[in-house]
N, C-alpha and C positions, 0 to 999 in steps of 0.2 A: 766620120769625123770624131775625135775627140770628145770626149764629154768628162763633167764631173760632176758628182752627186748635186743635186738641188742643196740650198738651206733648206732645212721645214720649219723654223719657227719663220713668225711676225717681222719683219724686219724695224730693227729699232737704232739707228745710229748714235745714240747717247747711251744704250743698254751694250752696247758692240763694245765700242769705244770705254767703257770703264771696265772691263774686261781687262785692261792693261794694266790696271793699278797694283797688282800684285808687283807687275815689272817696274813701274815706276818709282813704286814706294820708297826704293833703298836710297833711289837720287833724287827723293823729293825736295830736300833741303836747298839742293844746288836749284832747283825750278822754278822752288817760290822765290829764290834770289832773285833768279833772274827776270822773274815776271815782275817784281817789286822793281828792279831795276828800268825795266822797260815803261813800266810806268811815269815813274821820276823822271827819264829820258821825256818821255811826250807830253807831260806837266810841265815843263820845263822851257816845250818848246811850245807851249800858249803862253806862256810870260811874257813872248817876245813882244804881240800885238801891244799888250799892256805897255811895255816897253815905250812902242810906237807913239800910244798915245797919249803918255806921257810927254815925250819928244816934241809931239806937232803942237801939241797944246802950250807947252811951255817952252821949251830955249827953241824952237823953230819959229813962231811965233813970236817970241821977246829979241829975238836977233843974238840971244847970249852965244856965242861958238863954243866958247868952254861948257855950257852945257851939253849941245852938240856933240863935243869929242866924250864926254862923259857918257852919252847915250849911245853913241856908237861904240864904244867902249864894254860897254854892258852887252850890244846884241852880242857882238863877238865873243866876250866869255859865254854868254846862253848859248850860241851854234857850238863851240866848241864841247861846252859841255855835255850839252844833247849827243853830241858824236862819239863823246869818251862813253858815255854812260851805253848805248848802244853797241858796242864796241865791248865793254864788259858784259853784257847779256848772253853775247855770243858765247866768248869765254866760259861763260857759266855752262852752256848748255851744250858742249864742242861733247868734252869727255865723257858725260853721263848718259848723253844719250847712246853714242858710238858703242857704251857697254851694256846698254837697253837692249837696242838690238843684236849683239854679239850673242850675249844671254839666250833670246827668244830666236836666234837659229840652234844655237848648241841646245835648248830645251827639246826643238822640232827634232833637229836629227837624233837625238837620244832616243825620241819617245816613236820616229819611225824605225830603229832597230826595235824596239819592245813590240812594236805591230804585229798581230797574226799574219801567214803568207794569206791568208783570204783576203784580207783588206789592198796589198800590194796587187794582189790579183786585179781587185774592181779599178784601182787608181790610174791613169795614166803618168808617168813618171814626169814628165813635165807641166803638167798642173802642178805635183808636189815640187819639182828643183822651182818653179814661178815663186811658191806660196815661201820659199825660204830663203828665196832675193829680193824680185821686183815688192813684192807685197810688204816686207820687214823694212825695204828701203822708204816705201811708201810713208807705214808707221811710225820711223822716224823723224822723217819731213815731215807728219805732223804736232809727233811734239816739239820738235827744232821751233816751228812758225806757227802753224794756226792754233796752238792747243792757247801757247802763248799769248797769242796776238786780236785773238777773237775777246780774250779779256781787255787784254791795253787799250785795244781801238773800241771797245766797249765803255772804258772810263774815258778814256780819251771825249769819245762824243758827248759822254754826259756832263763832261768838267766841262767843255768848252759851249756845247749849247746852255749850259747855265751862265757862264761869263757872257754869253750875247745875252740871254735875256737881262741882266743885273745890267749890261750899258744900254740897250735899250728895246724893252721888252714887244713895242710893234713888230722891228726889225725881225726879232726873234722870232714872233708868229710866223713871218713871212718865210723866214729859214724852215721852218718849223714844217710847214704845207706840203711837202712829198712823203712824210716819212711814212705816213700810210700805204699808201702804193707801193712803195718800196719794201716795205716788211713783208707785204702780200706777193709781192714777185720773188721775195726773195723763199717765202713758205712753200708758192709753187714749184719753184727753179729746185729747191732741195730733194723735194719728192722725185722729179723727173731724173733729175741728175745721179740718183742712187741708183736707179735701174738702169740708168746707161752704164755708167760706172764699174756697176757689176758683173755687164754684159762683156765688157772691153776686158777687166782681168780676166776673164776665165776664159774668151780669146787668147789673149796672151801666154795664158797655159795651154793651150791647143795648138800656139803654134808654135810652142817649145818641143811639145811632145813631138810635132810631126818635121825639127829641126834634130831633137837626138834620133829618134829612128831611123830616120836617112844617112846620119852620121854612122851608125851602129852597125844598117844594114849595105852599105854602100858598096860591096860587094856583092851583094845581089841584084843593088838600080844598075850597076855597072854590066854585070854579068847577063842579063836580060834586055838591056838596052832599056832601060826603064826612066834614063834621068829627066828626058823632055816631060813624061808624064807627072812625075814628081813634083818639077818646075812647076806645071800646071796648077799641082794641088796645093801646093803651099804660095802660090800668085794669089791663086781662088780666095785662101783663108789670111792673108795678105791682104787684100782690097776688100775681104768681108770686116775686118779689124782696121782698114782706113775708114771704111760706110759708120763702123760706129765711130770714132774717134773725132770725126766731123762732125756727129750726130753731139756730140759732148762740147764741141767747138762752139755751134750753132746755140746750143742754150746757154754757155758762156756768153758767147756774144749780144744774147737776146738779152741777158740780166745786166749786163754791163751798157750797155744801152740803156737801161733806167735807171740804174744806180747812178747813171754819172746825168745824165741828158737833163732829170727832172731836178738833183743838188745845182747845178749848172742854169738852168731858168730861174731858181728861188735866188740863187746868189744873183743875178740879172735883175732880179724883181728888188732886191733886197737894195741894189745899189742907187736906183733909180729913185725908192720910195726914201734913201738916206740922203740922196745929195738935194732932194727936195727941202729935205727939214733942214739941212742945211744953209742951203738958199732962203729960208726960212727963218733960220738964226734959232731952232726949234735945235737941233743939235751942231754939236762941238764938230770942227773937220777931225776933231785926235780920235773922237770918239767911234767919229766913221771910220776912218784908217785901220783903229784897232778892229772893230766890229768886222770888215770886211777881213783883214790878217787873219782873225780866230776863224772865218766861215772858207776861207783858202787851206787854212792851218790843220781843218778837219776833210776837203774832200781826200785826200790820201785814208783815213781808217772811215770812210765811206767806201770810196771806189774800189778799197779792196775785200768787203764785205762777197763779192762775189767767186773770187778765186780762191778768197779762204774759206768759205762752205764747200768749193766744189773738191780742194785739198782736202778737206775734211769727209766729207763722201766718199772719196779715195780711201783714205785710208779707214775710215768706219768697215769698206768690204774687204779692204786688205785684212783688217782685222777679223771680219767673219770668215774670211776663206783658211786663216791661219788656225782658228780655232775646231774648225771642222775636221780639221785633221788631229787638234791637239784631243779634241773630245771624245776619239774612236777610244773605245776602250785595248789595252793593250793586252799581250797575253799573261793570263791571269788575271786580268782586272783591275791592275795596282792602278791606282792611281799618283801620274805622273806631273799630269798639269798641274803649274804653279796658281793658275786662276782657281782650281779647287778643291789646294789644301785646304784643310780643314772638314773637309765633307769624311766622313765615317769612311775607312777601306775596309775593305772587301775582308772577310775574316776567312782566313784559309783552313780550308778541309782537314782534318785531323785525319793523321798519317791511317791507313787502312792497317787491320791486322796482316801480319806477315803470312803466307800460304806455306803451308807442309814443304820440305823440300822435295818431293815427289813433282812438285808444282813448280819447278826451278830451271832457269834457262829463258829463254822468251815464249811468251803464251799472249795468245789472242780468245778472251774467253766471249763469244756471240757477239762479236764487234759489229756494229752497223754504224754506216756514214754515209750523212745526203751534207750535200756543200750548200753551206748558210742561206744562200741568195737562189736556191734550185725550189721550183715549185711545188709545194706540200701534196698534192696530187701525183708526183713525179717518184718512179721508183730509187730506193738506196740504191750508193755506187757500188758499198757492200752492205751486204747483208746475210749478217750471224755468222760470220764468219768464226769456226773455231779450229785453230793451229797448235801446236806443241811443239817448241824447237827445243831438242834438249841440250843440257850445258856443254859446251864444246863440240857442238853438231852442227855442219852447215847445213843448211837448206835452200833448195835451189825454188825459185817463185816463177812460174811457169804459164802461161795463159794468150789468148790471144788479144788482138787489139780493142783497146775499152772494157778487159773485165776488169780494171783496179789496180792492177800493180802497181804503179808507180807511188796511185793514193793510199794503196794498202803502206808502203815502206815510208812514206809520210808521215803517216800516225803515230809512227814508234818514238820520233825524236819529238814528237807534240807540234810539228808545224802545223799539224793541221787537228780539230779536238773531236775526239770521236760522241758522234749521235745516241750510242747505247752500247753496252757491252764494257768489259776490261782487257785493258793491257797489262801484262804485269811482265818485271824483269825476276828474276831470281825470288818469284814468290810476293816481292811487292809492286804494288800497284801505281802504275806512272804517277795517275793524276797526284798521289799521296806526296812525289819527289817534286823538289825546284826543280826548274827548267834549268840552273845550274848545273846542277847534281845530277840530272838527268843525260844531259848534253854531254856529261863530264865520261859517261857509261856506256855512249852509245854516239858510234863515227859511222860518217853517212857520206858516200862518193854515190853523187847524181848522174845521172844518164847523159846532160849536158855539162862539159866541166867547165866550171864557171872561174874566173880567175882575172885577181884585180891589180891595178897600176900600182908594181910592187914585184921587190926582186923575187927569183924564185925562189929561196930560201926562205923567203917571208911570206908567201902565197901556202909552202909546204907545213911548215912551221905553225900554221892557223891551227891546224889538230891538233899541236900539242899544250901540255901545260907550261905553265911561267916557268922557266929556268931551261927548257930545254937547248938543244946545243949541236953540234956539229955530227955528233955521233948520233941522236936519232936523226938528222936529217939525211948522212951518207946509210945510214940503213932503208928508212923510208923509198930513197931515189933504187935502192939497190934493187928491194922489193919490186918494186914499180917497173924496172925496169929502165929508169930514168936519166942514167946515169950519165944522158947526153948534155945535158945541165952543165957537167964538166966542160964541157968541152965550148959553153957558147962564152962569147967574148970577155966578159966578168965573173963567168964561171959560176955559182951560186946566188953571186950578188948581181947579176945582169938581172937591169927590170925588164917584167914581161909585156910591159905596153898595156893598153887597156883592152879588156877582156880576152887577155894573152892573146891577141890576131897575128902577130907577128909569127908564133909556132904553130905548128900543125895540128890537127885534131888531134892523130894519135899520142902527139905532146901534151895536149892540156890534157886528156884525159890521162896519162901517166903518172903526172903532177899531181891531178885531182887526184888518183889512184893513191897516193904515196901521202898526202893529206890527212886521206883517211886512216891510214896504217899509222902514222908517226906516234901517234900517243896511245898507242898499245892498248884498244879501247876493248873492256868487257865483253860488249856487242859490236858487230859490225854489218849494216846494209848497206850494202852494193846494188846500185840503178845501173843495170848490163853495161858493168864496168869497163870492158874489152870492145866494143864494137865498133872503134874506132883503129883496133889493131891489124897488122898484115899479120898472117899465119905465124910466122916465123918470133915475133915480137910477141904473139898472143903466147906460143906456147912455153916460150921464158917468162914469162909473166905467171904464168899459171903455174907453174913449178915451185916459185918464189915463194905464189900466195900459197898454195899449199901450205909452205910451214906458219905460215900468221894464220892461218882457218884453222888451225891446229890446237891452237891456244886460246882461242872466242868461240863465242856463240855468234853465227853468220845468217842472213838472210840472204839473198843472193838474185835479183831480177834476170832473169836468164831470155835469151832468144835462140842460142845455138848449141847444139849437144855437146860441143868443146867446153862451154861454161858448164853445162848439166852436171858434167864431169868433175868439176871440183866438189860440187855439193854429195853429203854422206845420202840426205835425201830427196823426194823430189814435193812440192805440190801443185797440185795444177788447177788453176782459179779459170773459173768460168761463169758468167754472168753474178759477176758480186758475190761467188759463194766458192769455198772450196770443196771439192770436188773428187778430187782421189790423192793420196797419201801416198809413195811407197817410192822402192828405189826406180831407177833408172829403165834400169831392163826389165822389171817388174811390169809397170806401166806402158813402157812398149807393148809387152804382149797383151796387159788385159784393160787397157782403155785408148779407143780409137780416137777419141780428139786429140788425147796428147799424140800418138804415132802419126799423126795427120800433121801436127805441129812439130811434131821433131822431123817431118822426113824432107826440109828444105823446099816445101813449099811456100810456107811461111814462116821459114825461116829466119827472116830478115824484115818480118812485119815487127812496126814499134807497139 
């Protein structure tokens, strides 16, 4: 099943929650309007009791009707005004928050391009698309309502149990008698409810994840006959995410049953021990009428003391689960979170000296690399790995399956940060460039060609720089071999669907192929570019790129001696280390793993 990292701190839902204040800050003006607003609205609307009993007391009472129409006169401007005034709250709080959260997605997506691929690796992709919908939507609806309203219903109860007690302060004690119990249910209900709560999102991200996968791979439930089983599993985590959600119901229900049950006996107890004093001639009927209005007046910012903690719970872990991603450090380190500007960044490496040009071309000097999350006991993937490709020399990477390739041609473009050792391009040294500057020198076509919702023109076009134009793309496709692109419905501009599934393999990786070339990159690593091609397609291709290897320094992931062929030289990686150096035919004769690997055995091993 799906998983997602633990939190490891304390959990604190008031330390969570101000965490937003940076996003908040800009519209705070419009917030405290509208909480000031909201207030005035439910002041406004205890006047009415008052109202009341002034009403019974006097012109109901004296038989005056023109007082009457006077007092009814008044509730009616108070309701209406209550309603206008609530009504601008809204307004206040429509716009600013809509760009709260527009904000705090565009922040997340920004700061997941900056992410290292190790981090992408541990994520399941639907935890992260959950934490930058459901959870941002969450966040809002709490400052929309409870961030609001937990204050107003807060003054709210304190203006109006002071106006009971000031008409008549037994009554008032009597009102008064649950509020203990109530605080104390409401202390437990919040503890319990944050663990459910948290359990239920990151459900929620589990069963996003295991709705894009199916979406993704559906070609393969279909191909295997696999979709009853699927049904199965996303039922299972379906009725495991109803188990909680009931679970979350149930202690709703259990708090809302005291909240309301014991306000609800006091107001019983309160009316009884009033109409006694009044039979009594001990109190006024106006004064009951109102006393009773204000203790009506308040169970609504009672009764809803419990959906508004459990809103608030929600979004407290919407808010941790959004931060766990904003807090990974990105690559390089910069720091991107708006929650903590201000904190010192990270002071960058002072560019290395520049190496002899002897040292020129791409070099791997004793590279070692174990992946972040691999057990400190566990051997490097590489290790000390030292290469010399020299300037305008391709070289072909040779090996079999699990000694590193793929991670080896990783390291060049910095997706991944090497454990020990230097990379260096033409004598300087990676870590010393931006990832810009770096990116901007060295074009990378993956073993899987990846390709997004977006014409082909615009998928090819990603390798090059701003301004480029029709002429490197009809060269690119040319190189590529690609030049079937012409010929599909919109021609260039025909989108390729998502994750190009509409074309064939040996289409995407043509495209991906032609990506790589367009911006005429310094360096260029190819992840066994061609292995998606038929014979006939491979060996145009190959022809092509000849003349682009011509003009770079090339790396080259190879599996078959047709690829071997393009490269000037060969290496052949074996258990994380390299291993022999030399050309083609060379190695043939004088090392038997590679002739074992070139002789179509495993040929076709990844």
């Amino acid at each position: 099943m799906p998983t997602t990292p633990a939190p490891t701190e304390d959990r604190s839902a008031v330390r969570a929650l101000l965490r937003l204040w940076p996003y908040v800050r800009p519209v705070r003006g419009r917030l405290f309007a509208a909480a000031f607003v909201a207030i005035l609205a439910s002041c406004t609307g205890l006047v009415i009791p008052l109202v009341l009993k002034w009403l019974v007391d006097g012109p109901v009472s004296d038989g005056d009707k023109a007082g009457v129409w006077l007092g009814a006169g008044c509730l009616l401007l108070l309701g209406l005004a209550e309603a206008l005034l609530f009504g601008l709250r809204r307004w206040l709080v429509a716009r600013p928050l809509s760009r709260v959260e527009a904000d705090m997605r565009a922040d997340l997506y920004r700061h997941l391009q900056q992410l290292p691929v190790a981090f992408h690796d541990r994520w399941p992709s639907g935890q992260l698309l959950s934490r930058g919908t459901t959870d941002l939507m969450l966040v809002r609806l709490f400052l929309a309502f409870p961030l609001t309203f937990l204050l107003v219903n807060g003054v709210t109860i304190l203006v109006g149990v002071t106006i009971m007690l000031l008409q008549d302060w037994t009554l008032g004690l009597v009102i008064l008698g649950p509020a203990i119990p109530v605080i104390v249910t409401c202390v437990v209900f919040e503890r319990r409810y944050a663990e459910v709560a948290r359990l239920a999102q990151d459900q929620v991200g589990d069963l996003t994840t295991v709705v894009e996968e199916s979406v993704l791979g559906i070609r393969i439930i279909k191909g295997f006959g696999r979709h009853r089983s699927q049904a199965r599993a996303f039922r299972d985590l379906s009725r495991t995410l109803r188990g909680t959600e009931l679970r979350k119901a149930r202690l709703l229900a259990a708090i809302w049953g005291v909240i309301v049950t014991l306000p609800e006996i006091a107001i019983g107890a309160a009316l009884v021990v009033g109409v006694v004093q009044v039979a009594d001639g001990v109190l006024s009927a106006g004064t009951l009428v109102a006393f009773l209005s204000t203790a009506l007046a308040l169970r609504w910012p009672v009764d809803s003391i419990g959906f508004l903690l459990a809103m608030s719970q929600e979004a407290s872990t919407a808010t941790e689960r959004y931060f766990e991603v904003m807090d990974a450090e990105p690559e390089g380190g910069a720091l991107r979170n708006p929650a903590r500007r201000g904190a010192a960044a990270p002071t960058r490496a002072a560019p290395a000296a520049r190496l002899p040009a002897a040292a020129g071309g791409l070099r791997f000097h004793g590279v070692t690399f174990r992946y972040p999350d691999a057990p400190a006991d566990s051997p490097p993937v590489l290790d000390r790995v030292d290469l010399h490709i020299l300037p305008g020399e391709s070289m072909a990477l040779v090996g079999a399956t699990g000694s590193g390739k793929t991670t080896l041609t990783a390291l060049i473009p910095r997706l991944h940060e090497i454990t020990d050792g230097r990379i260096t391009l033409d004598g300087e040294d990676i870590t010393a460039m931006s990832r810009e500057e770096l990116r901007a020198a060295v074009a990378v076509a993956f073993e899987e060609p990846t390709l997004f919702s977006a014409s082909v023109g615009e998928n090819v076009l990603m390798g090059a720089g701003d301004g480029a134009g029709a002429g490197e793309l009809n060269r690119a496709l040319s190189v590529a071999q690609a030049e079937f692109a012409h010929a599909l419905p919109q021609g260039t501009d025909t989108q390729v669907g998502e994750q190009g599934l509409n074309l064939s393999g040996g289409q995407r990786q043509r495209l991906a192929l032609a990506r790589a070339v367009v911006g005429r990159p310094r360096f260029l690593v190819l992840d066994d570019p061609l292995s998606a091609l038929d014979v006939h397609t491979e060996a145009a291709v190959e022809a092509a790129l000849r003349q682009v290897l011509a003009d770079t320094t090339a790396l080259i992931v190879a599996h078959r001696p047709s690829t071997v062929l393009l490269a000037d030289r060969v290496a052949l990686l074996s258990g994380g280390r390299v291993v022999a150096v030399g050309r083609h035919q060379e190695l043939l004769r004088t090392n038997a793993e590679y002739a074992h690997l070139m002789s179509g055995e495993e040929g076709n091993d990844r």
